[in-house]
RODO-2510 file (C-alpha; in nm, 4 decimals, decimal comma):
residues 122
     n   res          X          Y          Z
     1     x     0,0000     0,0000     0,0000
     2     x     0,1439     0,3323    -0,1193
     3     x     0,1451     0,6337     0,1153
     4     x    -0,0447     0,9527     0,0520
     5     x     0,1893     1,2072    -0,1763
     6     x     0,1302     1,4951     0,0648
     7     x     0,2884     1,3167     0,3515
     8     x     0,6467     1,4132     0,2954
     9     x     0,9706     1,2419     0,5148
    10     x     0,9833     1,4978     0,7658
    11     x     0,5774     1,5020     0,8167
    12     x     0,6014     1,1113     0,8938
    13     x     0,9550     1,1455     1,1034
    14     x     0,7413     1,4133     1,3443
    15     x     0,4476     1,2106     1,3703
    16     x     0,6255     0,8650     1,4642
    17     x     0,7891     1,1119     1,6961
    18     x     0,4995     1,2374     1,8812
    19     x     0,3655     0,8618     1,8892
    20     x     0,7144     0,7413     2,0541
    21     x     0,6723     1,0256     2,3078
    22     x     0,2774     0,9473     2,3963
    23     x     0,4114     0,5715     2,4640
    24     x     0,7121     0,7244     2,7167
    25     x     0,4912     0,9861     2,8874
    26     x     0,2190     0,6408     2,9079
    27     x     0,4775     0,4605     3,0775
    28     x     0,6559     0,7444     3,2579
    29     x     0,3162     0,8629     3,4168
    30     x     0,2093     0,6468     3,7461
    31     x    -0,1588     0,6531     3,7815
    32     x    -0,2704     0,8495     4,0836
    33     x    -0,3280     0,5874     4,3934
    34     x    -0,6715     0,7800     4,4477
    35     x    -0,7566     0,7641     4,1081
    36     x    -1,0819     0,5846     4,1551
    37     x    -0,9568     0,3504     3,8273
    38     x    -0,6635     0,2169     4,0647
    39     x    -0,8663     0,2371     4,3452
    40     x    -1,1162    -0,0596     4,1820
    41     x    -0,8195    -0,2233     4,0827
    42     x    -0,7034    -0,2545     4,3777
    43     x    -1,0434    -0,3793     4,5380
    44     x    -1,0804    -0,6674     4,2439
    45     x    -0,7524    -0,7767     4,3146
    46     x    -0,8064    -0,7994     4,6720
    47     x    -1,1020    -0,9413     4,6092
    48     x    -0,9571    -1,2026     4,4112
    49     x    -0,7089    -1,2990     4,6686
    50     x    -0,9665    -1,2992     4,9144
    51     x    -1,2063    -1,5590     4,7139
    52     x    -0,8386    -1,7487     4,6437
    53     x    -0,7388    -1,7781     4,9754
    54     x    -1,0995    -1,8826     5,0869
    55     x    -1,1138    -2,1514     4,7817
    56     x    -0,7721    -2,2959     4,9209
    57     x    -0,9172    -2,2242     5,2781
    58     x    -1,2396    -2,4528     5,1524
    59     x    -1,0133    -2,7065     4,9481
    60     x    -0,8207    -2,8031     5,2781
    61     x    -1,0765    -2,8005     5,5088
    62     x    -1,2156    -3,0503     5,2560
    63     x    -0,9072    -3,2845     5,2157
    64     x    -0,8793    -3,2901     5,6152
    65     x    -1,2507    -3,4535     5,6069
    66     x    -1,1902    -3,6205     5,3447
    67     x    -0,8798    -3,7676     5,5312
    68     x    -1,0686    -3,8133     5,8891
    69     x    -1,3530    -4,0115     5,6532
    70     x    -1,0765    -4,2337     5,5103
    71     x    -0,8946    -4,2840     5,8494
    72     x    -1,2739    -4,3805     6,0191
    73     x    -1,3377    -4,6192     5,7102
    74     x    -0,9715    -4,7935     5,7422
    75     x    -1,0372    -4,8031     6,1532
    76     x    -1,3974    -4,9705     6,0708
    77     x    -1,2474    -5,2175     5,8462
    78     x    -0,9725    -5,3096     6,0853
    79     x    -1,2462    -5,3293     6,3855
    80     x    -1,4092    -5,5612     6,1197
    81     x    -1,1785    -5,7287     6,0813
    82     x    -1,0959    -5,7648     6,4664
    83     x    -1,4229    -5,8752     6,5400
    84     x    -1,4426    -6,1574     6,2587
    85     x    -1,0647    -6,2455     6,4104
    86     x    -1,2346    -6,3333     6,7514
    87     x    -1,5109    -6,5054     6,6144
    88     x    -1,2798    -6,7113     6,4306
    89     x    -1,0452    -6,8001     6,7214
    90     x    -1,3632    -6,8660     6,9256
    91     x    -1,5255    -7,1167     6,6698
    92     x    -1,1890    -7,2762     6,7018
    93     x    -1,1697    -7,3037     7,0640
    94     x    -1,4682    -7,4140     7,0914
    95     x    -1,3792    -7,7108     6,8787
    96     x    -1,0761    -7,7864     7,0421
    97     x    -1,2490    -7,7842     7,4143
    98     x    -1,5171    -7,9904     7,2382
    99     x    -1,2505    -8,2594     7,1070
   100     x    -1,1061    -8,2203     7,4435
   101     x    -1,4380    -8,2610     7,6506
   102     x    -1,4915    -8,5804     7,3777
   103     x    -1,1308    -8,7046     7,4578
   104     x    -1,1977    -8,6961     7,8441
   105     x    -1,5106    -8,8612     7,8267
   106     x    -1,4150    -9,1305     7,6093
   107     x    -1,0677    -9,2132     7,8492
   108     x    -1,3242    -9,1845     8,1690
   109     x    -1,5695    -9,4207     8,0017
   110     x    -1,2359    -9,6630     7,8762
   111     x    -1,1558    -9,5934     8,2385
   112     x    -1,4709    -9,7381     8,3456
   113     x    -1,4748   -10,0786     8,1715
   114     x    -1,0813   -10,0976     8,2692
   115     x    -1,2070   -10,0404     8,6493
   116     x    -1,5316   -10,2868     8,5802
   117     x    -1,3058   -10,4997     8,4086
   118     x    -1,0218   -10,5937     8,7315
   119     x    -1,3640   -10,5693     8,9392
   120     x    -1,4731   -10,8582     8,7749
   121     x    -1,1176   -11,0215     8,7671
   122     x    -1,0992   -10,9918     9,1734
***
């Protein structure tokens, strides 16, 4: 695209002057801390640290139940577990003082017929 014929060097040198010095004096200027422009600034990014902090705030408090939920689960399991543990060794006790009790009855009653048996010999 061709530029206009009136527009000679010096015209455009002047202009892309004046646009260089707008972007310094943009840069050089600091905005006015009362400005009510900085002051909203100011409040949204506050107010965006503020929700942050509360969504981290809210995402702990939520992995600390979550952990206490998992750490009750794992203790119920393992009471569970307990529990079935006893029942077990109970079941098996039982049948061992049953096999016992058996054992003891059957040597009294072999007792018996050995005792009936030297009776009968006397």
């Amino acid at each position: 695209m061709s530029t206009p014929k009136d527009n000679d060097f010096a015209e455009r040198r002047s202009a892309a002057l004046l646009a260089k010095q707008a972007m310094l004096e943009k840069f050089k200027t600091k905005p006015d801390e009362n400005d009510p422009a900085v002051q909203a600034k100011i409040a949204e990014r506050a107010a965006r640290a503020e929700a942050r902090e509360q969504r981290a705030e809210q995402k702990r408090i939520e992995l600390a139940r979550k952990k206490e939920e998992e750490a009750a689960r794992l203790a119920a399991i393992e009471a569970e577990k307990a529990a079935e543990e006893l029942a077990r060794r109970a079941v098996a006790d039982e049948r061992v003082n049953r096999v016992v009790a058996d054992e003891a009855e059957r040597k009294a009653a072999r007792d018996a017929r050995y005792a009936a048996r030297k009776q009968r010999k006397k």
